[in-house]
Every structure is written in structure tokens, then in C-alpha cells.
N, C-alpha and C positions, 0 to 999 in steps of 0.2 A: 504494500500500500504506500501513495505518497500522501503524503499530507500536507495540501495547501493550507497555511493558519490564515494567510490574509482573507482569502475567497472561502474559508472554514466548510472545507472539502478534505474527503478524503478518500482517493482516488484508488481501484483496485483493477490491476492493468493482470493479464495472463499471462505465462510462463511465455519465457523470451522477448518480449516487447521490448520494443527502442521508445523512449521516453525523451525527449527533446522540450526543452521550456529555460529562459534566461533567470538562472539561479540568483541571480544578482539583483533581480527586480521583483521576487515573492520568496517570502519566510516558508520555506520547507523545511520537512522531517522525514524521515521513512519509519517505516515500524519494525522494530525488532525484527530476523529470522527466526523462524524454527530449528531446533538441531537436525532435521536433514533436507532444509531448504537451502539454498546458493544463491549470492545478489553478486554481479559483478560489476564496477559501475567504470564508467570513463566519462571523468571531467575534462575540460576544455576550460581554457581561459585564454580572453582577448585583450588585451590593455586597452585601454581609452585611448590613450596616444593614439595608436597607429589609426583609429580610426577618423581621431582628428585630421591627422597628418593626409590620409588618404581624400579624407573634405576637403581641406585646403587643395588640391592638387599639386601634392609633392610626388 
């Protein structure tokens, strides 16, 4: 499950799902696994910079 606290949801996605949402802009949580459940997660992170920098046309 994820838990959005702002939008006070909480979301129950099916085994293997890709989950995509800007972590930086809503207060999430996940809930605990189970002992023979598996989460593997890949974050991503983009500086602010480069997106400025890519506005400006640098």
C-alpha cells in the first residue's frame, strides 16, 4: 500500500506494479511488508538546477 497523507489515501497497487508520482510534492508512506512479501523500490532524483538551467536555454 502507499499512503498519500496529503490527499488521505491509501492506495493498494498489485504485485509488480510501477508506481510513478513526484515524491517531493506529496507526504508519503508505505506500509510495512509481510515476512514473505518483497518491495523493491528505485528512486530517482533530479536537482532543481538542471532544470532551471535547461529553462534558461543553457
Amino acid at each position: 500500500h502507499l499512503v498519500l497523507w496529503n490527499l488521505k489515501l491509501a492506495i493498494r497497487f498489485p504485485p509488480k506494479s510501477t508506481v510513478l508520482f513526484p515524491s517531493a510534492l506529496i507526504t508519503h508512506s508505505n506500509i510495512p511488508v509481510q515476512g514473505h512479501e518483497e518491495r523493491h523500490l528505485i528512486i530517482q532524483y533530479s536537482s532543481g538546477g538542471l532544470f532551471r538551467w535547461r529553462y534558461n536555454g543553457w
